[in-house]
C-alpha positions, 0 to 999 in steps of 0.5 A, a space after each residue: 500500500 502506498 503511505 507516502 508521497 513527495 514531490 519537490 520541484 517537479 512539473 509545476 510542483 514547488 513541494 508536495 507532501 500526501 499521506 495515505 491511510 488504510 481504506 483511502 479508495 479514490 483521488 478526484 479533481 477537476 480537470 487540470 488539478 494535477 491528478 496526472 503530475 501524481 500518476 507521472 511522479 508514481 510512474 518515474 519512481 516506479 522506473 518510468 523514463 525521465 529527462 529534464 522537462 520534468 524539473 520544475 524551472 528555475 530549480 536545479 533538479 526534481 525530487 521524488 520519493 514514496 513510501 510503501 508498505 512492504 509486501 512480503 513477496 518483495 522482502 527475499 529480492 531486497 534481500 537478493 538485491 543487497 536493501 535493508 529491510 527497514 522494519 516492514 516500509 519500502 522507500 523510493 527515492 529518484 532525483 533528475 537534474 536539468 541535464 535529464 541525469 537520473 539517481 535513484 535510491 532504495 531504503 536509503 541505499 543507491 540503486 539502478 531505474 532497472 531495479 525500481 522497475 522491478 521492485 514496481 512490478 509488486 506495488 501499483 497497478 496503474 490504469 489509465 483511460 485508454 489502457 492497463 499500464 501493467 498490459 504493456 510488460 511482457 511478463 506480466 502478460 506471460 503471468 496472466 495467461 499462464 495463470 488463466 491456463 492453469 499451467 505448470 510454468 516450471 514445465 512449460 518453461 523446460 519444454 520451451 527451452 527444449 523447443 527454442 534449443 531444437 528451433 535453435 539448431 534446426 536455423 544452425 543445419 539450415 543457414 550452415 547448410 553449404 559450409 556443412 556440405 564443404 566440410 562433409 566433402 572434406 572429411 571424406 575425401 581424408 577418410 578415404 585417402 587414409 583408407 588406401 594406408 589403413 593405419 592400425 592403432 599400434 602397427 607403427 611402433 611394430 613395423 619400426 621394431 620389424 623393419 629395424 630387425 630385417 635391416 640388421 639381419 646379418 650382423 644379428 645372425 653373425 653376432 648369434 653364431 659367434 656367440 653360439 661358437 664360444 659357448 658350445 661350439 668350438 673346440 675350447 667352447 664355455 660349455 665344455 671348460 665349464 663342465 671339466 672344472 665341475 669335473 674336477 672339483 666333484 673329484 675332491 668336494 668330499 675331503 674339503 666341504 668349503 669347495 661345494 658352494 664354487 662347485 653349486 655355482 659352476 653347476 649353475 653356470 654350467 646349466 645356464 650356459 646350455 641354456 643359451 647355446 639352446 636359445 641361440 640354436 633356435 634363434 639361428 635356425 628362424 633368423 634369415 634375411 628377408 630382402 623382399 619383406 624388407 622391401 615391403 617394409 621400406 614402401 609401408 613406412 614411406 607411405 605412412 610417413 608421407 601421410 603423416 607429414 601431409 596433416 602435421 601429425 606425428 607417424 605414431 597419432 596417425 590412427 587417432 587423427 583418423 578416429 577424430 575425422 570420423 566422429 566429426 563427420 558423424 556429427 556433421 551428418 547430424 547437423 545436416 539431418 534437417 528431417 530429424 531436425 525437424 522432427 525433433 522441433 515437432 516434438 519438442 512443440 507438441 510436449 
């Protein structure tokens, strides 16, 4: 309820001063008394446009100032707001100078047009001859029509969010049709370039390792027979001094007990020594060179490389740069799907 109202310099208003009690129903005049001026000051403390025509002249600024009951409904945006809550009253104060500058206040504290139209939105309903002040605020109007709808709004407002999201994206595929169809051609011309190679996800480091192999054949077969000779082999072979020294300390072991921990220990290396003579026999009976796959290495390589230069990505990213490419383009054929697109707008506007 409105208790208060003043007026300094305002219009044709030297000073006004007017307060109201409880069961106050009407303000009637003549025409030309001033009724308007009072609805004009309301409308400028309730965050109407002001400029300087409203400065009474020859004064240096108008004020303005009302004060109102507090409905409870506006205490929590008080509080949101950063306003005191001055013990159950609501003060509007505005001033606009001769240069049309506005300042505007709340219980005491400064504050913006923006929110003394907000906080107007739960104080007066003004009504004038031709119109419902209140029918000009959009939200306003939403309230109204919801309220004689009967309608959830929380609802309502998720599936109109859900419907402007898929309006949203179904403009987006429309207007980006041919950037989409540019980008779609792109995509699987590089798919379908990088098909001929077909990378596998860890097939660089084992060719490298493959390649590295067969290119060292020779000198890992050399290196193997030598090392095959030496323990087994040849005439003055590991192996067999190994075995005569065990011979020899078997021979004597019973009249000294120290002489068993050398014997264990010969044992053992003479055990690990056929070990690796037999390992080496195996190895030297698969190894071989391989010139022809050698050769195949060589051009798979190659063609890798030159691909991976070709998008400036390392040899070994290859596969997940391809893997990218193609969820892009089945996101890409998303955005172009305009019929699901479509779809899904009448769906939303149906919910």
């Amino acid at each position: 309820m409105l208790k208060r109202l003043q007026l300094r310099d305002f219009v044709i208003v030297p000073s006004l001063e007017l307060d109201w009690q409880a069961g106050f129903s009407a303000l009637t005049g003549e025409t030309g008394a001033g009724k308007s001026i009072l609805l004009d000051a309301l409308q400028l403390l309730l965050g109407g446009r002001g400029d300087a025509s409203v400065v009474r002249e020859g004064a240096a600024r108008a004020e303005l100032s009302a004060e109102f009951e507090l409905p409870p409904v506006l205490r929590p945006w008080l509080q949101e707001a950063g306003f005191d809550d001055q013990d159950g009253n609501l003060l509007l104060r505005r001033t606009i100078d001769g240069a049309g500058k506005s300042r505007a206040w709340i219980n005491g504290s400064p504050a913006t047009v923006a929110q003394l139209a907000q906080a107007g939105e739960w104080l007066i309903d003004i009504h004038g001859q031709h119109a419902w002040q209140k029918l000009t605020r959009p939200a306003s109007v939403r309230a109204l029509l919801d309220d004689y709808a009967g309608a959830d709004t929380a609802t309502l407002a998720q599936a109109f969010a859900a419907w402007r999201d898929a309006q949203a994206r179904l403009q987006q595929a429309r207007d980006a049709q041919a950037t989409l169809s540019r980008e779609r051609e792109r995509l699987q011309w590089q798919l379908e370039e990088a098909a001929k190679l077909n990378p596998g996800a860890d097939e660089w480091p084992e060719l490298n390792a493959e390649h590295q192999r067969l290119s060292h054949a020779q000198a890992l077969i050399d290196a193997g027979r030598g090392a095959l000779d030496a323990v087994s082999e040849s005439d003055d072979n590991a192996v067999s001094r190994l075995a005569a020294a065990r011979q020899l300390l078997a021979e004597v072991v019973d009249y000294d007990a120290e002489l068993q921990a050398a014997l264990d220990a010969l044992d053992g290396s003479l055990a690990q020594a056929e070990d690796a003579a037999h390992t080496l026999r195996s190895y030297l009976h698969r190894a071989e060179p391989d010139p022809g796959r050698l050769a195949e290495l060589d051009e798979r390589l190659s063609s890798w490389m030159q691909l991976a230069r070709r998008y400036r990505q390392a040899p070994a990213e290859l596969p997940a740069l391809i893997d990218d490419w193609r969820r892009a383009l089945t996101e890409l054929d998303a955005q172009a799907d305009l019929a699901a697109l479509e779809a899904a707008v009448g769906a939303a506007r149906k919910a």
